[in-house]
Steps between C-alpha positions, in 0.01 A plus 500: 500500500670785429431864667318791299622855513285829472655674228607849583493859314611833623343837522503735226847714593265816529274356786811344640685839534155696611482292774850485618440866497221506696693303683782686572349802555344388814813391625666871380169636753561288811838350530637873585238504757674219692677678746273761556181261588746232698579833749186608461382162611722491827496864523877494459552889524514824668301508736293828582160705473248590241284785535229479280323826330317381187253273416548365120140273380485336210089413388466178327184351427381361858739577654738762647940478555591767708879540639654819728789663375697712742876543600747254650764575807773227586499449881898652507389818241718413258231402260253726379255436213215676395185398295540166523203220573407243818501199307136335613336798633160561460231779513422344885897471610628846555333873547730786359790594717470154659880301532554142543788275520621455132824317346711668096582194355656691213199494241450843348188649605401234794515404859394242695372464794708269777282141407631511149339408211295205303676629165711237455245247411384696194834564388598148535239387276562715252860387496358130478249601226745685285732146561216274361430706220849507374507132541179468366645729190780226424316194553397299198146462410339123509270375292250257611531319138618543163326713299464240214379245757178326407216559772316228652 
């Protein structure tokens, strides 16, 4: 008895190369981000104090995303930074003028406050998904039968 094969084909090069593009351009978005979520995670960083003085609210349909911005003062004064946001705030989290215990990580434009962040799970699936679809880019195609196979 002798074993049967599924024939294979490839991709046409132009879907091949669209998708390790797609590909690779999540990876280009995220895998910069590493270092920056992993602190932000642990909330590896300076720590200090946010004072927050604007609420920012975004309308989407059902449904509102609101976050403070405000200004950010290491605990030894050597860090300053202005305009930045509390990374999970909310419309219900701070009043204006309010402080609370906040950590820079280093991202432009963001602090976080001294629990960390959940960011790291969304970044690491997009790093997984922009894996699988270059894989899935430069893995051959199977056929479930020859074309010119009788049905029956």
């Amino acid at each position: 008895m002798t074993a049967t094969t599924t024939p294979r084909r490839r991709r046409s090069p132009a879907f091949t190369a669209a998708l390790a593009l797609v590909g690779a351009f999540l990876l280009l978005l995220t895998v910069p981000n590493v270092g920056p979520v992993l602190r932000a995670a642990r909330a590896d960083g300076t720590a200090g104090e946010f004072t927050a003085r604007r609420l920012y609210c975004v309308q989407h349909p059902g449904h509102e995303s609101c976050s403070w911005t405000g200004d950010f003062a290491s605990a030894d004064g050597r860090v300053r930074r202005t305009g930045v946001a509390l990374y999970g705030s909310d419309r219900g989290t701070l009043t204006a003028g309010r402080t609370t215990p906040a950590v820079d990580v280093g991202r432009r434009g963001t602090v976080y406050g001294p629990g960390g962040s959940n960011e790291w799970v969304f970044t690491s699936l997009l790093i997984l998904a922009g894996l699988a679809v270059i894989v899935l880019a430069f893995r051959p195609v199977r056929r479930t039968a020859p074309p010119d196979a009788p049905s029956p």
